[in-house]
N, C-alpha and C positions, 0 to 999 in steps of 0.2 A: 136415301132413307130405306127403300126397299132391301137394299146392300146390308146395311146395318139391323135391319131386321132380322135379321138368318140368328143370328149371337144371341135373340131372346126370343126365337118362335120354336115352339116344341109342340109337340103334336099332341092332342088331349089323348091321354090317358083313359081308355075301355078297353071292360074284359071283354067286350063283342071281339069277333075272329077278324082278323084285320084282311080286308078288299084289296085283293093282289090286284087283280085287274086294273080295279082304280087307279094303284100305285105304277102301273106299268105306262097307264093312259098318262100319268102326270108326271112322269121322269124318260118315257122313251115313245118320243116320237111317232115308231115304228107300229106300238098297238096302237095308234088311234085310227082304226079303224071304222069304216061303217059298220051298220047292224043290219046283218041278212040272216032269214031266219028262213024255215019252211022249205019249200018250191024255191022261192027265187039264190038260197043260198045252195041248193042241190047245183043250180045252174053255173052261179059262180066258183064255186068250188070244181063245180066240172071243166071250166074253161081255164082255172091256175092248173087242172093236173094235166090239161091237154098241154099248156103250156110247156110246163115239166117234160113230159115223153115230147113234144116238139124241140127244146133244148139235148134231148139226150139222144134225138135220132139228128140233129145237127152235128153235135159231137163227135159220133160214130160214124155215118153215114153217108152225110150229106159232103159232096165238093162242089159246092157254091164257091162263086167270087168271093173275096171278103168283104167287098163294099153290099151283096146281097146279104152273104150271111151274119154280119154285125149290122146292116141297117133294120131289117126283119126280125132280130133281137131286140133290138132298142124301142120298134114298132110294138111288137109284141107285149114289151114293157111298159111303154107308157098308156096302153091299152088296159092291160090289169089293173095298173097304175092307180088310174083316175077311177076305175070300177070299185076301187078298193079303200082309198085317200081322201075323205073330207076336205072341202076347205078351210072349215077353222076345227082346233078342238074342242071338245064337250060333248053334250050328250047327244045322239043320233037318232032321226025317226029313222024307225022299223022299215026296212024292203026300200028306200027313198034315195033319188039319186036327182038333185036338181036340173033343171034346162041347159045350165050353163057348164054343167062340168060334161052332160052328153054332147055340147059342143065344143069344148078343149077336148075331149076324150077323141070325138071322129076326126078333129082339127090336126091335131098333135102326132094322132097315128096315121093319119093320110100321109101326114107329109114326110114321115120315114117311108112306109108303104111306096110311096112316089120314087125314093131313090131306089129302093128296092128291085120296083119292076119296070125300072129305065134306067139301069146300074150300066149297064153297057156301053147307053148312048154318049151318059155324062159324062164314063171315064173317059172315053174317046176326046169327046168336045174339049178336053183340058180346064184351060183357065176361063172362058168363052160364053159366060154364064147371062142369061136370059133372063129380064126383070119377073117374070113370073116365078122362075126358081129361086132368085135372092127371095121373093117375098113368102115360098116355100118355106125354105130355109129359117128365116126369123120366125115365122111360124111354131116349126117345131124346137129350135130352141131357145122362143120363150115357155114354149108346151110344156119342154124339160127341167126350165128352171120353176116354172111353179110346180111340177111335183115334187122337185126337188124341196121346195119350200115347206110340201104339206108334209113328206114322208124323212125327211132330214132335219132341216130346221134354218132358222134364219141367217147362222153364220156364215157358212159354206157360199149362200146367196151372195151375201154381204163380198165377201172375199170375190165370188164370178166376175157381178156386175162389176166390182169396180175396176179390172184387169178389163173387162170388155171397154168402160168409159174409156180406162188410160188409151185403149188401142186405137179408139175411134178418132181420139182429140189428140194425143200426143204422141202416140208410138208407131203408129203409118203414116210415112211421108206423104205421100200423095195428095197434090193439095185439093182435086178434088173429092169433097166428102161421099159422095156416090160409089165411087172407085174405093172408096176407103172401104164401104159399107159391104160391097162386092169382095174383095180381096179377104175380110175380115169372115165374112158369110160360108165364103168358099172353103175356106181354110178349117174354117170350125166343122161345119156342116156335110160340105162334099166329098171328105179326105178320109182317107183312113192309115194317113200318117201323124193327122193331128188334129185336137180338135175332139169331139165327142166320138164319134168310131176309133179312134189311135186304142195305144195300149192297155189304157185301163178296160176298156170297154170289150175289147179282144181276149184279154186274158179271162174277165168275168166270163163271158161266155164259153171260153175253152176249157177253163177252168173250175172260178170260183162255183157256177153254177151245179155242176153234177156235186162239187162237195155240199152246196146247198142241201141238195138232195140227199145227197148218203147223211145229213145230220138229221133229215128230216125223219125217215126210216129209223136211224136210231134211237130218236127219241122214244119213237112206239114201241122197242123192245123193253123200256124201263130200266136204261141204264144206268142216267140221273139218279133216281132209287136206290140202285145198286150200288153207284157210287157214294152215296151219304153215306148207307150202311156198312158197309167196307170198313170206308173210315172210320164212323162209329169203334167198329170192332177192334181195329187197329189202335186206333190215341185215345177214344173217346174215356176212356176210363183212366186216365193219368189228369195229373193235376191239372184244373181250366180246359178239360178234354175238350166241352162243345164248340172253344176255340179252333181248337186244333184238329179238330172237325171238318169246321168252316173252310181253315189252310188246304189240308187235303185233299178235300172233296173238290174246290173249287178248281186247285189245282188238277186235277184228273176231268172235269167237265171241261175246265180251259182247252182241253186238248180236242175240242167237239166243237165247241161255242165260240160265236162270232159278236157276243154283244155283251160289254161288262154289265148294264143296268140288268138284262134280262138274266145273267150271273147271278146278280146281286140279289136281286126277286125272290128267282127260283131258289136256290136252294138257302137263302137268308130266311125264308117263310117258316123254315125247318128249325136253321144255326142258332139265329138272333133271339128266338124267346127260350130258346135251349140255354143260351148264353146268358143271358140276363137269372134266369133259376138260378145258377150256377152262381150268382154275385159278381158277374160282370157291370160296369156300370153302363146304360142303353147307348152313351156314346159310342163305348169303345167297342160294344157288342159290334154296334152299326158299322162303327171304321172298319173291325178286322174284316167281316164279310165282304165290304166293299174294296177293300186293300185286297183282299185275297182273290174275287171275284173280275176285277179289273187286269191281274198279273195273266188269269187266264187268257189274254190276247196276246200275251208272249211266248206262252205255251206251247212248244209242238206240239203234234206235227201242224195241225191247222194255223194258229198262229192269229186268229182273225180274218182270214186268207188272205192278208198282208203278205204272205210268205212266198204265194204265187207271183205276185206282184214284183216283189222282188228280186226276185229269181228273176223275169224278165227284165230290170231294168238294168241290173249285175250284168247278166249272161251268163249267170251258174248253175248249176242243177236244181233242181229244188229240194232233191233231199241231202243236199250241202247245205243251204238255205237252215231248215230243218236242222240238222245235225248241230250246227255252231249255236243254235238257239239255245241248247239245253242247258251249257252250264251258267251264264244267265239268268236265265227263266230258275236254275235251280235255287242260285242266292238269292235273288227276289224273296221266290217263297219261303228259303232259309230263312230271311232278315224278318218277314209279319212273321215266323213257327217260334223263333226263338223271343221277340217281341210280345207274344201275348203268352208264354210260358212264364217267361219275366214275371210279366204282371200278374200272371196266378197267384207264383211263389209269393211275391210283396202283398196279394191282397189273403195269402193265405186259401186258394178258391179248390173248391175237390173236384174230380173227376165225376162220369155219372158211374153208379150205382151197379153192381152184378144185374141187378132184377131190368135194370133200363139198358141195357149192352145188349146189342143183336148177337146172336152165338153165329160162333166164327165158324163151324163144321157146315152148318146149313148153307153160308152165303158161299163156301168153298161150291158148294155144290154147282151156286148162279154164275159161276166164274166164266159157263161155255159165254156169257152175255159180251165177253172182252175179246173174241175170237175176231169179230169185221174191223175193229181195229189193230189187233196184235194184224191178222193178213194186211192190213191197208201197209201201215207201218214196215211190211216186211216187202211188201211187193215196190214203195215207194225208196226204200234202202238198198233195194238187190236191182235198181234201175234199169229192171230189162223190160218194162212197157211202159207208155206213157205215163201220167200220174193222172189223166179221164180212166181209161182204163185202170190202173187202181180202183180207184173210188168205185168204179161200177160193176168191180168186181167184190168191194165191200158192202156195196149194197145188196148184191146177190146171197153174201154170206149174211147180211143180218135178216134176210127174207127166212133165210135156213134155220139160222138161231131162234126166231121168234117166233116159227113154228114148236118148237119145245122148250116152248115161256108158257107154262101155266098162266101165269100171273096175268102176263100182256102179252096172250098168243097172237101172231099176225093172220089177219084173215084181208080178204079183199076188198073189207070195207077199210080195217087202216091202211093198207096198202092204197088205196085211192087218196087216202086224210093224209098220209104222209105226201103224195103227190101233188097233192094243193096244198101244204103246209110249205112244200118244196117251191113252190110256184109263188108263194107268197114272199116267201124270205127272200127271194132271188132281187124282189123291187125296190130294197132299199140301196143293197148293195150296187146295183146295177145304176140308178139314179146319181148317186153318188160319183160311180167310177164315169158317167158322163159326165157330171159337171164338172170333176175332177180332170178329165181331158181339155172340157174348155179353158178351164185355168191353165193348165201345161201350154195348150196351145197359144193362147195369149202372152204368154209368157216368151216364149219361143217367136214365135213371128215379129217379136217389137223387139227382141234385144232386151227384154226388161231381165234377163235371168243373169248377163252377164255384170250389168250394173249392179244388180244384186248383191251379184260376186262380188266385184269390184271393191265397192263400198263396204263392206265389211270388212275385206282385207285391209283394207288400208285405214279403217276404225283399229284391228284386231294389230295395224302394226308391225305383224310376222310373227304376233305372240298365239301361238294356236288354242291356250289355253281360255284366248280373250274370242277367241272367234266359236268356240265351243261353248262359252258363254252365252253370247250375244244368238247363237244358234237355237239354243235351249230355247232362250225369252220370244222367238219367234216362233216356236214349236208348238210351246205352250198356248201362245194367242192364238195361233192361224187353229191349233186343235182341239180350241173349245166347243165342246157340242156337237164335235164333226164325228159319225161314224168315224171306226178304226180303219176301213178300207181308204174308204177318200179322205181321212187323214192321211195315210203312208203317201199316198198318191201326191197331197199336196206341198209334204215336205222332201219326197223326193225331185219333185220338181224346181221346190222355190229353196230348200234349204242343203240337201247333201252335198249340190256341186257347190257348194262353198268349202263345205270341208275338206273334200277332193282337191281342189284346185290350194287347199293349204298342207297338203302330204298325205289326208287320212287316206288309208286305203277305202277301196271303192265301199266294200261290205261291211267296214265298218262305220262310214258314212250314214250309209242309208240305214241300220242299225241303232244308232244313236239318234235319229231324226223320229223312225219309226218308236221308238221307247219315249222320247218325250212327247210326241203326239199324245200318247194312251193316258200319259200321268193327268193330264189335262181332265179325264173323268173324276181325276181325285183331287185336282187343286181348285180352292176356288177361286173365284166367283161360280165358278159354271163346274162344280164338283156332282153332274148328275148321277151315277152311281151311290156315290156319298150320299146323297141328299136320300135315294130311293130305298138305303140302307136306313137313315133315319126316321123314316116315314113307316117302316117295318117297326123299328124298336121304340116309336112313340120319341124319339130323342132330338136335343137341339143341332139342326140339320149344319150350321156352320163349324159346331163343337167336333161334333160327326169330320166333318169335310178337315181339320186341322189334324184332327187325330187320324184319319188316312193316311196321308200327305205323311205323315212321321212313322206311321207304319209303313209305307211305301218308301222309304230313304232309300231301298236295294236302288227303285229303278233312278234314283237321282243320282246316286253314285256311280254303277255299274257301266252307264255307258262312258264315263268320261274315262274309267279304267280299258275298256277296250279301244275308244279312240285312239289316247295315249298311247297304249303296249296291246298292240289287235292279236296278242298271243292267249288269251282271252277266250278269244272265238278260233282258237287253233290255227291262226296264221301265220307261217315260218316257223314252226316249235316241232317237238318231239315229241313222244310219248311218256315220257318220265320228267319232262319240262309241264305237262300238262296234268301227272298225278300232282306235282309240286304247286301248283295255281292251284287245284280243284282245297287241298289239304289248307293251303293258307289263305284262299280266299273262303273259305269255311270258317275259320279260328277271328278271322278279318272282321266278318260279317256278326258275330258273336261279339268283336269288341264294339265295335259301333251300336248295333240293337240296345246291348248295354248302357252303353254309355246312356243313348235316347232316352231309354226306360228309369236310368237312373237305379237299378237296382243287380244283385248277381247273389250273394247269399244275405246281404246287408242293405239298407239303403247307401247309397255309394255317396260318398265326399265331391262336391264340384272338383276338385282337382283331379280325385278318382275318373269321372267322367272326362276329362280333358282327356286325359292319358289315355285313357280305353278309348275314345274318339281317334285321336293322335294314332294310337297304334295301331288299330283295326284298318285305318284307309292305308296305310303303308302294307301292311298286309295283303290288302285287296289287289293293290297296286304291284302287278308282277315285276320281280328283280330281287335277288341276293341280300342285297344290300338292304335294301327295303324291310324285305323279308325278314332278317335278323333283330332291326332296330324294333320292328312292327312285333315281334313275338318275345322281346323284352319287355316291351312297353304293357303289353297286355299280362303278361307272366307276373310283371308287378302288381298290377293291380287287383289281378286274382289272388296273388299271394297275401297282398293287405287283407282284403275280403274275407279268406279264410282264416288269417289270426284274430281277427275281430269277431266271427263269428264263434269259434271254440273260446276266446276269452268272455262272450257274452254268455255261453253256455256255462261255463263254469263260474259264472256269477249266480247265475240262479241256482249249481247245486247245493 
């Protein structure tokens, strides 16, 4: 009933200024925060930026073991963690931090701490584990998965526990349950080949973390800002501009941002009643910002720092990772750009106003504000230093930039706010990518990834298009609700070596696992971006979540086109192979939008709509052959379009 409720709940209607805040606490997790005010918030904010410069002097610095320097990361995290994480949502007493989360808080982080500074002894001792450590061990992660629970959400939980159950009762032989419990403990807790220290948890700290930081820094220069504006300048003023807006801007913050809801927030706060003036109707306002804001996790170069992650699981570069993204990431945003111009033209909708358009000579001027990313970008392409090193070299440059920001000059007090802004953001991701290990690990140690495998293959038959299928449908469930990190995390583990083991290549395996994880913010049941879009434009939150879902067709189709032909993502192709993809998966992506929309100078005929469906995926779909049928087909029914349009004109004169 709750389900069916979505189809007739719409948000009451006032001109009161609609509570971001509130909207973020009721669609993302992540702000539900305590409330620390005064003194005691000086304190905690002092201990996320200590964290932060302790993360970046690990980075640089420090040659710790890894079992020291990822368990003293994870310590350090579940520490902030619980300081920071309620245990239910709603409203919060002021300065208040119950008895029992100060004993998960010193519980949880002892018992990482413990491996930390007996890191040596353990690894030595091998398999040889002492009833006080096993109960160490379960200690901290169950520590893990209840924060995982307050600062994530229930599904990810859902998914641990019951890979932990399988392993306990069916997937370790041993038929003593102690030994079970021991081998199971070991593997998670004491290893840092699998388990909660393996890869996700390694890359986060090597990685994801300093980009944490270089976004946190950025934020403070008021680049966001710049970026609506820009766009403003650029489309705002063509027909249904505040849409087209929306596309842009989103698309340009995706390349920063790691959370579609807080996408959808931010700059929908701006889009969506921009949109709605304009004579959009609040659904579609809501979808496009949330379709738009959502794409931004496929975005390069960040990606959602899925892109790191990947890059380790590959063994590619990562700004190879990076580079194959773009054309991609570009039809996505093609397919919502051209989708809600559509719908201007049919609803007739104007652009804004000369007097409402930011003048473009001034915002040329804010442009030094795009320099820490132009260097990130160039120093992560010209791969002559790490990619920590990047990021901390763009940080240094937005330190520079923000000193000649009138607007949002950086001084030492944001320089501190971005450091515990830095410190904060780091605990979801990091949560995640641990519980995201436990899953991989469970998975791995019982053999359940090969049945996996197995079993689909031989559902899918040999027909790869039925296992691409059946991949989707498990992408979508396992990725409901899950952050974008420990979603890649969980379908790289449970779902790419299936496509691998049916021919995909490697990267576009993990590719198409990573893209249908993300859609999952836009499909529903669990469409929270959608829903946080609707909550912005007062509109019915499932109406919201359906019209996504159909502005998002890129990312439904796109990866099944690079499964298929991984020429796509510039795999065995050329450079005149690759203008030929980029031109007609352009033409491609126009015939399908279309078709969806049902509109092009005319309202279009269902058969009109087949055709332009028909042609545009053969289009999208690289090959010759394709190619030709796919650009008659659509040739047709632009050419209908247009005699219909000039025989309607000349009716009227």
């Amino acid at each position: 009933m709750k389900f069916l409720s979505l189809f007739k709940k719409k948000a009451p209607v006032s001109d009161e200024p609609m509570d971001l805040e509130a909207v973020m606490k009721k669609f993302d997790r992540e702000s539900n925060t305590r409330v620390w005010e005064g003194a005691p918030k000086i304190v905690i904010n002092s201990i996320l930026a200590a964290f932060s410069l302790f993360c970046i002097y690990v980075t640089f610095f420090a040659t710790w073991l890894d079992a020291i320097r990822l368990s003293s990361f994870v310590a350090g995290i579940v520490f902030i963690g619980f300081l920071m994480y309620p245990a239910r949502k709603g409203k919060q007493r002021v300065n208040f931090i119950p008895w029992y989360d100060i004993i998960l808080l010193v519980a949880g982080t002892s018992s990482f701490l413990y491996f930390t500074f007996d890191a040596n002894t353990i690894v030595q001792q091998g398999r040889n584990f002492q009833t006080y450590q096993i109960i160490i061990g379960v200690i901290g992660i169950l520590a893990l998965l209840e924060l995982c629970r307050r600062c994530v959400g229930i599904p990810i939980i859902v998914v641990a526990v019951g890979f932990i159950i399988y392993a306990l009762f069916f997937g370790l032989t041993n038929p003593d349950f102690m030994r079970r419990v021991t081998t199971l403990v070991g593997n998670l807790f004491y290893t840092t080949t699998a388990g909660i220290l393996s890869v996700p948890i390694n890359t986060c700290s090597k990685y994801i973390a300093i980009f944490i930081i270089f976004g946190a820094f950025l934020e403070r220069t008021g680049i966001a800002d710049f970026f609506i504006k820009i766009s403003n300048a650029v489309v705002g003023g063509f027909s249904g501009g505040p849409a087209k807006v929306a596309v842009v801007a989103s698309a340009l913050e995706g390349m920063v941002s790691g959370s579609s809801v807080a996408n959808t927030v931010g700059s929908g706060s701006v889009t969506i009643p921009l949109m709605k003036k304009t004579g959009y109707k609040p659904e579609f306002a809501a979808a496009a910002e949330a379709a738009a804001s959502t794409g931004g996790q496929i975005m390069p170069p960040i990606m959602g720092a899925a892109a790191f992650l990947m890059a380790e699981n590959i063994g590619i570069p990562y700004s190879n990772i990076a580079l194959r993204a773009i054309l991609p990431a570009a039809l996505y945003f093609l397919g919502v750009f051209i989708t809600v111009h559509l719908e201007a033209k049919k609803e007739g909708l104007r652009g804004l106003t000369k007097d409402e358009l930011p003048r473009f000579i001034p915002l040329l001027k804010q442009s030094y504000l795009l320099l820490p990313l132009i260097i990130l970008i160039g120093l992560v392409s010209a791969n002559l230093k790490s990619i920590a090193y990047a990021a901390a070299v763009a940080i240094v440059a937005t330190i520079v930039v923000g000193l000649f920001n009138k607007e949002n000059r950086i001084t030492p007090m944001r320089i501190f706010e971005a450091l515990a802004a830095g410190g904060q953001g780091m605990i979801t991701v990091a949560v995640a990518c641990g519980v995201a290990g436990i899953i991989a690990g469970t998975i791995t140690m019982t053999g359940l990834a090969s049945m996996l495998i197995n079993g689909i293959i031989t559902l899918a038959n040999g027909k790869i298009i039925i296992a691409l299928v059946l991949t989707m449908l498990c992408c979508i469930v396992l990725g409901m609700g899950v952050p974008t990190t420990a979603n890649y995390c969980i379908m790289a583990a449970t779902c790419a070596p299936i496509l691998t083991q049916m021919g995909v290549p490697a990267i576009a395996a993990h590719f198409f696992v990573f893209y249908f994880g993300i859609v999952a913010d836009l499909t529903p049941p669990v469409a929270l971006a959608a829903y946080a879009g609707a909550a912005i434009a007062q509109a019915n939150p499932m109406k919201t979540a359906l019209n996504s879902t159909k502005l998002a067709i890129g990312a439904f189709i796109v990866p099944y086109v690079f499964a298929l032909s991984p020429s796509m993502l510039f795999v065995d192709t050329v450079w005149y192979e690759v203008v030929l993809i980029c031109v007609t998966s352009i033409i491609g992506m126009f015939g399908v939008s279309s078709a969806l929309e049902g509109y092009i100078f005319k309202n279009m005929k269902w058969y009109e709509r087949i055709i332009s469906a028909i042609g545009g995926l053969l289009l999208i779909y690289p090959g010759l052959v394709t190619d030709l049928i796919g650009f008659g087909l659509v040739g047709i029914v632009l050419f209908e379009q247009f005699i219909r349009k000039n025989a309607h004109k000349k009716s009227l004169a």
